[in-house]
C-alpha positions as CSV (number, residue, x, y, z in Angstrom):
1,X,-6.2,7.4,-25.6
2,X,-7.9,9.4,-28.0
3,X,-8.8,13.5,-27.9
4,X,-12.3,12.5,-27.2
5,X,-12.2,9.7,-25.0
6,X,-10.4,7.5,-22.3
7,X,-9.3,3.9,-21.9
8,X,-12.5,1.8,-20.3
9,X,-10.8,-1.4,-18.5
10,X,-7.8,0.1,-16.7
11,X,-9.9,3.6,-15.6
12,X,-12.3,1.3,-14.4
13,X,-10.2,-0.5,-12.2
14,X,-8.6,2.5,-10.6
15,X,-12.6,3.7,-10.2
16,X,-13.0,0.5,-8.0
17,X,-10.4,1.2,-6.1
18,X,-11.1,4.4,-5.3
19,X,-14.7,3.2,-4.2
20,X,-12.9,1.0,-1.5
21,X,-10.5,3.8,-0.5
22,X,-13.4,6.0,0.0
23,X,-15.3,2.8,1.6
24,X,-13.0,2.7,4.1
25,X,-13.1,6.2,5.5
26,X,-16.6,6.2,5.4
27,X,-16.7,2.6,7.4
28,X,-13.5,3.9,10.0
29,X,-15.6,7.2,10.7
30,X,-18.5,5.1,11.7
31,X,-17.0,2.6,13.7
32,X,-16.1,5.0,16.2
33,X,-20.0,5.2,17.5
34,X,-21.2,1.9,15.9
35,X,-18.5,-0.7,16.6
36,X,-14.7,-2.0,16.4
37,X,-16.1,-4.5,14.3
38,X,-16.5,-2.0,11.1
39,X,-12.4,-1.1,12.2
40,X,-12.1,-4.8,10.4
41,X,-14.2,-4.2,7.5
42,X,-12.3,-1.0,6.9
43,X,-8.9,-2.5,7.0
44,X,-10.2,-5.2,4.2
45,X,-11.7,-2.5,1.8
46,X,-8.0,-1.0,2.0
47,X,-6.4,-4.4,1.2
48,X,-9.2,-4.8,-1.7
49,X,-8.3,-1.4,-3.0
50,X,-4.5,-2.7,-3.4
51,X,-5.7,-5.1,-5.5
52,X,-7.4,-3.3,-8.0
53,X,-4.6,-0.9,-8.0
54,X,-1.9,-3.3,-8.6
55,X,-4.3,-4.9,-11.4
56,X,-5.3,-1.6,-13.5
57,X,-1.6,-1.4,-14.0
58,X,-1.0,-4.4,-15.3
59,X,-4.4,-4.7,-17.2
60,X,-3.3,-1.5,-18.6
61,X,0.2,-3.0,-19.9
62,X,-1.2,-6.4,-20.8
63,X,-3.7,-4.5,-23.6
64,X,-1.7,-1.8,-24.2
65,X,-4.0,1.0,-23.2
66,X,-1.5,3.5,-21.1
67,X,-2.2,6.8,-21.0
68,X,-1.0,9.6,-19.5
69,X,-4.7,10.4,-18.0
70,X,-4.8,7.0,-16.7
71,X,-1.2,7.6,-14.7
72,X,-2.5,10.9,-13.5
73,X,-6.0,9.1,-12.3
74,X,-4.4,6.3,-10.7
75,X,-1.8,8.6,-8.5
76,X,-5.1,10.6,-7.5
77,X,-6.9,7.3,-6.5
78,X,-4.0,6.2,-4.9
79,X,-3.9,9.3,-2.6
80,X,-7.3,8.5,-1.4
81,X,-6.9,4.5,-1.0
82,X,-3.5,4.5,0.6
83,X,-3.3,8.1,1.9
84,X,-6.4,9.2,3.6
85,X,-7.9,6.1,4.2
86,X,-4.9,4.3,6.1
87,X,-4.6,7.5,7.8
88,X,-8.2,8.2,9.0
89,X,-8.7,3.8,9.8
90,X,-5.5,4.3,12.4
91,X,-6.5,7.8,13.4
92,X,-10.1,6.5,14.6
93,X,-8.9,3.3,16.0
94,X,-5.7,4.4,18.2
95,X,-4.2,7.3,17.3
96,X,-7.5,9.6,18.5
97,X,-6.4,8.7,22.3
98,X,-3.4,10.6,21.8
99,X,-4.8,14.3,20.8
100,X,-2.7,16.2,18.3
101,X,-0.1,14.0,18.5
102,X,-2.0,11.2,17.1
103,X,-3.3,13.5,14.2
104,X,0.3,14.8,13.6
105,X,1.6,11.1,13.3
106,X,-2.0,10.5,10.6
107,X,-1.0,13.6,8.8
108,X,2.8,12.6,8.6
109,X,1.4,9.6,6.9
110,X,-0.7,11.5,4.4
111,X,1.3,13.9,3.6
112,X,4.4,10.8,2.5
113,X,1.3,9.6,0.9
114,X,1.3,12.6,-1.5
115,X,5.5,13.7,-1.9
116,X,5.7,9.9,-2.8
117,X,3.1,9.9,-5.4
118,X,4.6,13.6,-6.7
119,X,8.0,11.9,-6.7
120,X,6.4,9.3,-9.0
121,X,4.8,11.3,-11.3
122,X,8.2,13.7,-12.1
123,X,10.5,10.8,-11.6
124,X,8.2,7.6,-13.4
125,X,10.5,7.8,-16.6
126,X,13.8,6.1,-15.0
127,X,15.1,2.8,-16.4
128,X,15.7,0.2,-14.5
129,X,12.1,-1.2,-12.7
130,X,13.6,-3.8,-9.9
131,X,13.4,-1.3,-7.3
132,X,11.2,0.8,-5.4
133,X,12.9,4.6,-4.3
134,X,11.5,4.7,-0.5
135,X,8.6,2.3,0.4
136,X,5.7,1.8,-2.0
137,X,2.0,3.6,-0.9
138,X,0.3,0.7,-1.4
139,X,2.9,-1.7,0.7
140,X,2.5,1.0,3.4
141,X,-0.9,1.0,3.4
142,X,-1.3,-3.0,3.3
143,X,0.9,-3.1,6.4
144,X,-1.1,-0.2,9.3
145,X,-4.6,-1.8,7.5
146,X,-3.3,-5.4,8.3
147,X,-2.1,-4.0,11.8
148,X,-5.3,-2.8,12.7
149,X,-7.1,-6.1,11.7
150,X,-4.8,-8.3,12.9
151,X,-5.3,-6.6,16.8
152,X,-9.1,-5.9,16.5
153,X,-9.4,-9.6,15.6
154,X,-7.6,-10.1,18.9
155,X,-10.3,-7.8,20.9
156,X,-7.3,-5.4,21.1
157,X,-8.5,-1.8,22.1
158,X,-6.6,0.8,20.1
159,X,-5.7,3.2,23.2
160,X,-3.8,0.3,24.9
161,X,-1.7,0.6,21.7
162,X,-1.5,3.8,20.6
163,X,2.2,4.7,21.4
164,X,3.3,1.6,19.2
165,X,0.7,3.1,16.8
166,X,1.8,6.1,15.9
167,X,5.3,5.8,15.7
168,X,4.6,2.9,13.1
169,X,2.4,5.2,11.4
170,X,5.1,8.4,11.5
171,X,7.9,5.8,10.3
172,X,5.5,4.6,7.5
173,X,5.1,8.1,6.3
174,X,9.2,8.9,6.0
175,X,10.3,5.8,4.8
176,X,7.9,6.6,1.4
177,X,9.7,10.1,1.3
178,X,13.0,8.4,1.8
179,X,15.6,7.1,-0.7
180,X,15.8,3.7,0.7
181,X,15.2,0.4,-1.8
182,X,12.4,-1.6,-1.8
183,X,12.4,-5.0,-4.3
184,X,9.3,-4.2,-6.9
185,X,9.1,-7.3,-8.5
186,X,7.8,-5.5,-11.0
187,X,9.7,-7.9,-13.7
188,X,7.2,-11.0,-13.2
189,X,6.0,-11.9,-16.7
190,X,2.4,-12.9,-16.3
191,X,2.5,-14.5,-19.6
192,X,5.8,-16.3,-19.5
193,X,5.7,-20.3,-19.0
194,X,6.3,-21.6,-16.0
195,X,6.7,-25.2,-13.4
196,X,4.0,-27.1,-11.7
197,X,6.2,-26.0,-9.2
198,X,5.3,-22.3,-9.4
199,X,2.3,-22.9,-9.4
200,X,1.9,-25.0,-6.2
201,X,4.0,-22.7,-4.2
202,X,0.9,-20.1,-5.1
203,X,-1.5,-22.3,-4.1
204,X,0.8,-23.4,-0.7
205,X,1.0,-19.1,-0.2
206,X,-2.9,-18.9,-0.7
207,X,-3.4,-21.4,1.7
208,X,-0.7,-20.4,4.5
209,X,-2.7,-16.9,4.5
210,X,-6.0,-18.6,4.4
211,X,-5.5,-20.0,7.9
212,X,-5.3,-16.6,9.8
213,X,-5.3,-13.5,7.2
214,X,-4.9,-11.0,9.4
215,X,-2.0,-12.1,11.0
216,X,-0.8,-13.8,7.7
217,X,-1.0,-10.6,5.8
218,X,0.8,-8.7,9.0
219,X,3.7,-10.7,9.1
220,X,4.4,-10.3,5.1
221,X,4.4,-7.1,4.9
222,X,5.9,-6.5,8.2
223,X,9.2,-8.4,6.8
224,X,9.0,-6.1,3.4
225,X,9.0,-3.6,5.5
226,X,12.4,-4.5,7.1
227,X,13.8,-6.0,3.6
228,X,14.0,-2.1,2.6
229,X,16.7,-1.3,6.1
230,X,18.3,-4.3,5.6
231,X,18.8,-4.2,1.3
232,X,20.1,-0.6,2.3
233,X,22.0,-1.6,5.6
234,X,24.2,-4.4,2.7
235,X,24.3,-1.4,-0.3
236,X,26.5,0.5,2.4
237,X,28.5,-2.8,3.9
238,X,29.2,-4.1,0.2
239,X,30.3,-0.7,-1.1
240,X,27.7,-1.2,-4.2
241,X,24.8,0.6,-5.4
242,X,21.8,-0.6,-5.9
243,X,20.0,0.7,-9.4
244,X,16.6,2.2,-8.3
245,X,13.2,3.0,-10.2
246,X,11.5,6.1,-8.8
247,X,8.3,4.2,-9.2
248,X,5.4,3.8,-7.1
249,X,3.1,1.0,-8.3
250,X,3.4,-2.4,-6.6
């Protein structure tokens, strides 16, 4: 980046995921007078938010246009997409039934939103890149917006689940502050060769969550969710430690 200007294609991409953050708040906000079907269209513009966040990163890396504005950006975008917007979607879906104790649990959530993303910014310098310090935003926010689809696509009514609700949403919110691993597979080389057989285990994946994305989509990142507990459950049986990124994109 120069003194008078910006990188285009990555800021871009964090711009267009910071429409679908804002999207969803806007679309969660009006489904509580206009319909639980919006709650689903919410919980996608989340999901499509992840992808344009995980791809202005890698755009970014692939052309070589980092910058130290387009970091800052993209944490602030972040905040919004996997902050806010998780937080208000489960908030006016479930969590309202419960009082304060459902906007405590939404504001737990934000706020491990936003010491994550801190941690990131102070921390984003450390080596080794396999591992995620505490769970990812993104991976957190995947998992309540793929909740929330999966059981309004069910005809679920968030008050019958609201207990389950927010104490998903409080544990989402402390394990980002917390110093347990997550696998980044940050390491993929997207330009690196590879088998026929990669590539139809990608297409096999694309169509396993073809055939019910909502409850595709809940069940991955339900099991990363566990996969953090458990790598950190073996680090203390095995005795080893586990190198660790503070890092925070997916």
């Amino acid at each position: 980046m120069t003194q008078r200007g910006i990188y285009l294609l990555p800021n871009v991409l964090t711009t267009v995921g910071l429409l679908a953050g804002f999207f969803s708040i806007i679309t969660a906000t009006r489904a509580v007078y206009q319909g639980v079907g919006l709650f689903e269209t919410a919980a996608i513009a989340i999901l499509v938010a992840g992808i344009f966040d995980g791809l202005d990163g890698r755009v970014a890396r692939l052309t070589n246009t980092q910058s130290e504005f387009g970091a800052q950006y993209d944490s602030l975008a972040d905040i919004v997409a996997f902050g806010v917007a998780p937080a208000v979607l489960v908030f006016s879906w479930s969590l309202s039934a419960l009082g304060k104790l459902g906007w405590v649990a939404a504001f737990i959530y934000v706020a491990g939103t936003a010491l994550r993303l801190a941690r990131f910014n102070v921390q984003r310098d450390a080596t080794d890149s396999n591992y995620f310090v505490g769970l990812a935003c993104p991976a957190a926010a995947f998992f309540l917006a793929s909740a929330v689809w999966s059981l309004v696509s069910h005809q679920i009514q968030g008050e019958t689940v609201a207990f389950t609700m927010v104490m998903l949403t409080a544990v989402c919110g402390l394990l980002m502050v917390s110093s347990i691993p997550y696998p980044s597979f940050k390491n993929s080389d997207l330009k690196a060769r590879v088998s026929l057989l990669a590539i139809m285990a990608a297409a096999l994946l694309f169509a396993f969550i073809s055939l019910d994305p909502p409850r595709v989509l809940l069940l991955l990142t339900t099991v990363y969710l566990i996969s953090g507990p458990v790598l950190w459950t073996r680090q203390r049986i095995q005795g080893a430690r586990v190198p660790m990124r503070h890092d925070d994109e997916p």
